[in-house]
N, C-alpha and C positions, 0 to 999 in steps of 0.2 A: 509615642509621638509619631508618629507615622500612619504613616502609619502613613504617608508621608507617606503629578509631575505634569506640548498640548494641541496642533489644531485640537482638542480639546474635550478629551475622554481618560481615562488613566487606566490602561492596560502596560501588565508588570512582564516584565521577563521572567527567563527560568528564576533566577533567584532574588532579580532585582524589578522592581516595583515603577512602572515607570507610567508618567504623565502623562497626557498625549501636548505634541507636540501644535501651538494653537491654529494653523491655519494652513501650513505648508503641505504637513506627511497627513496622509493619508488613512495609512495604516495604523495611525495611532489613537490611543486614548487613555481615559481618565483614569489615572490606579498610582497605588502608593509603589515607590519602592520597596524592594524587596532586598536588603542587603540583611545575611544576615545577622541582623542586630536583633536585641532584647523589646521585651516590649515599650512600645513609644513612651506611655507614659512615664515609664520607669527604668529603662534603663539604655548605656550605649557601652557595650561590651568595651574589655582592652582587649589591647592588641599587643601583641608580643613587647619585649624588650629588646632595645639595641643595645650592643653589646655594655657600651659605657653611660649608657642613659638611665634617666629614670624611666619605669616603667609607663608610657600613656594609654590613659584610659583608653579601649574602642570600644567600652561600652558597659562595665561594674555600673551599677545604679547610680545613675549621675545624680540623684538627690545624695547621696553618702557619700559624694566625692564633694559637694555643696558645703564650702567651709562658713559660710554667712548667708543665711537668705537673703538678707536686707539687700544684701548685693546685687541681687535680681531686681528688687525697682531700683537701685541706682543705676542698672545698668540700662533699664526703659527710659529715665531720663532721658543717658545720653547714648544712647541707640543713634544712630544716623541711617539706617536704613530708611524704606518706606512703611514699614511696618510702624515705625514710631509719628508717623502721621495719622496711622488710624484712629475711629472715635471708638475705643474701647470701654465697656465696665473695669471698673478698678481692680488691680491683680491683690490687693491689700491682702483678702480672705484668701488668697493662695498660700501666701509664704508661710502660715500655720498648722498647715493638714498637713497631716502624718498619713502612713497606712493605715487603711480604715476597712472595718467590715459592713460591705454593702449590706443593708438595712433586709434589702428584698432576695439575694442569693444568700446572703452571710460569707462572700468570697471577700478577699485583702485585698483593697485595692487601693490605687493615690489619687486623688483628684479628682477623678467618675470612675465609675465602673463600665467598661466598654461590653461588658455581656448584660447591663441592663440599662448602659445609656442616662444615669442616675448621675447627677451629680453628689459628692462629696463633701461632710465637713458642710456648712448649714447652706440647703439647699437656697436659701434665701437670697444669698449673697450671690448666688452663680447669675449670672445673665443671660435672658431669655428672649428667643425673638420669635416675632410671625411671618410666617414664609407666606408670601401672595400665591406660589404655587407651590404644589404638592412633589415632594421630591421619593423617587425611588431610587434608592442604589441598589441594581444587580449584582450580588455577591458572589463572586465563584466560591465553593468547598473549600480547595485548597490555598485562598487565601486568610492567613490570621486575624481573624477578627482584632485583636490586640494591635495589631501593626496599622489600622487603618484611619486614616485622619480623616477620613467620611465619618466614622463614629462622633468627632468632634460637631458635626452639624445634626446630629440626630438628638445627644447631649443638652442643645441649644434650642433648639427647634424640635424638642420630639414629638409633639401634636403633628405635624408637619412634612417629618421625614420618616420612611419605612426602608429595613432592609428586607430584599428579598432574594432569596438562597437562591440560587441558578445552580438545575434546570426544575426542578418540581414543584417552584412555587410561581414562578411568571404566569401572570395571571394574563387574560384576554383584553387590551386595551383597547381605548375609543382613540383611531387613528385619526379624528380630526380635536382630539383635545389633548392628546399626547406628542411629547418631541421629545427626542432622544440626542443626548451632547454628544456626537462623533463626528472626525472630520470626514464624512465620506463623501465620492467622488460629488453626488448633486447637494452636500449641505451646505449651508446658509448662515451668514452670521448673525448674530440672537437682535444685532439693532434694523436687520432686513425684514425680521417676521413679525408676520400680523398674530400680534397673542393675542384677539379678542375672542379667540371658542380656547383659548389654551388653560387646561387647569393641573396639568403634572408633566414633570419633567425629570429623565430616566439618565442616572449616571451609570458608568459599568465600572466594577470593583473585581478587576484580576489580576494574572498572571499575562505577561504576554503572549504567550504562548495558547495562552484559553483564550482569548479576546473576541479571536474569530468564531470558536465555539458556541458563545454567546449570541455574537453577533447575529450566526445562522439563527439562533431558533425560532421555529415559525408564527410563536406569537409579537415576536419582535420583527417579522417583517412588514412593510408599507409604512413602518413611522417615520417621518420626519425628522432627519436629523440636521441639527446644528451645530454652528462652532462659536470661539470666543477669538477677540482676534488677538494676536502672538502675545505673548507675556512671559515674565522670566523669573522663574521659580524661587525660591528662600530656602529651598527646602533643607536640612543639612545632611541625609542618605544620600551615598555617592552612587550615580547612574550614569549610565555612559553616553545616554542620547544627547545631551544638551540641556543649558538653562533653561530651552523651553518646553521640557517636560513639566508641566508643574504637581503637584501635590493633590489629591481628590478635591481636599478642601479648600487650596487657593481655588482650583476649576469651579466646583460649588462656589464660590465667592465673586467670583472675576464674572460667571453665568449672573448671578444676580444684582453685581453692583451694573452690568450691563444692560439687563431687561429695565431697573429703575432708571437707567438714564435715559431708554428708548422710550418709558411711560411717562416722562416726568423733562419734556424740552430739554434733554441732554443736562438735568441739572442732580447733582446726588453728594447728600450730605452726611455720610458715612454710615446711612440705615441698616446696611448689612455689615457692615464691621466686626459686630461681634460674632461670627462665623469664622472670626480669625482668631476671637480671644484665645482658646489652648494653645491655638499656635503660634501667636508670637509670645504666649508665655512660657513656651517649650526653647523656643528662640534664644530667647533672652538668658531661662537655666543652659542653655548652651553654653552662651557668651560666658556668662558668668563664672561657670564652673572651672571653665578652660584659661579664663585670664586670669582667674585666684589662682592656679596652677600652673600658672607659667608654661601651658604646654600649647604645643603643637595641633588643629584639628586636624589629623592627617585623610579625614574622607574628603576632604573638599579643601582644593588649595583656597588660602586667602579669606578662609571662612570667618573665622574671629575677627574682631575690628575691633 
């Protein structure tokens, strides 16, 4: 699940993973946190015991800590976030996949497989959308492909989205069809700009630390970058910058419910929502897990509701 922060880029810290902040910092961007946890789909380590408690999870396989699935749509019901206003595909065909062996690796996975971007358990059921623009997420190395909620949109949208490994595979772009989500000193927010020559749009998937590394390479300089304006993340990895770090794939989301509102008189009826699907289905196995448990989320105060 993460994999899982914005003026509006998601560049991670040394070990935590972080969003860029949407409009303010400068220096920031689009990247999952990096705390760390197991892999998103699968799992949120524990965390030690105190001394008279029962032990809480930070992170054993939150599906095996999952006493009822059912309990994940009752808890979309009554969700009271904003996430339970989205118009999502139904989670129904979730709550039955088990670990699976991707079809095309033959590796175990739950839900997709994040090394082929495949959905899970019958592809049929998964929901699928068309991106009006073509998405690249620059990947650094030492980020875990498993920790990345960017995969969530590739998943969805895989016609549509490509990762591309940073530094060996950036390829040469057309700087008057390309824009880049960072909030730097001259960018621009996405309902500012003219996307009529625009056909891809470049998120950056790192470390904080590498962000700038990226940033420099020289096939990425003269693009065009933009931002989203402030928003305040869901995310449940605890980072230290603020709510308004958000998640790769709220960014990818918030970037595209924003373009549709600019193309479309400011009007938008949840066309990209399901770019959220895994994640508030992730959400919800949170809630869930944690309130059949009677436990504490101790990454993020106030987290369970």
């Amino acid at each position: 699940m993460e994999n899982p922060e914005n003026p509006t880029t998601t560049i991670k810290e040394e070990t935590k993973t972080t969003t860029i902040n949407t409009t303010t910092n400068n220096n920031n961007s689009n990247s999952n946190n990096n705390n760390n946890n197991n892999n998103d789909n699968d799992n949120l380590k524990k965390t030690e015991v105190d001394s008279n408690e029962q032990p809480k999870p930070k992170g054993s396989n939150i599906n095996n800590n999952l006493k009822s699935t059912v309990g994940v749509l009752d808890n979309v019901k009554d969700d009271q976030s904003w996430l339970s206003d989205l118009k999502l595909h139904t989670f129904d065909h979730m709550i039955d996949i088990s670990r699976t062996i991707c079809t095309k690796c033959e590796k175990k996975r739950k839900y997709f497989c994040y090394d082929c971007c495949l959905p899970l358990g019958d592809p049929e059921n998964s929901p699928k959308l068309k991106l009006p623009l073509n998405v690249d997420v620059i990947h650094h190395p030492t980020e875990l492909i498993s920790k990345s909620t960017a995969i969530h949109s590739k998943v969805i949208a895989y016609e549509d989205v490509k990762f591309i490994e940073f530094p060996e595979e950036i390829p040469d772009y057309n700087l008057d069809e390309t824009i880049l989500l960072y909030p730097s000193e001259d960018s621009c927010f996405v309902k500012d700009i003219d996307f009529s020559n625009i056909k891809k749009v470049l998120f950056v998937e790192s470390q904080w630390h590498n962000a700038r590394k990226i940033l420099k390479h020289p096939k990425l300089q003269g693009i065009k970058c933009v931002k989203i304006d402030m928003q305040k993340t869901m995310f449940w990895r605890h980072q230290r910058h603020g709510d308004s770090y958000l998640a790769t794939i709220e960014a990818i989301y918030y970037f595209f419910k924003e373009f549709h509102l600019s193309q479309n008189n400011n009007q938008y009826n949840g066309e990209y929502d399901n770019l959220l699907f895994y994640y508030t289905f992730f959400y919800n196995l949170i809630q869930t897990t944690y309130k059949q448990q009677n436990r504490d989320f101790i990454r993020k105060d106030n987290y369970i509701q």
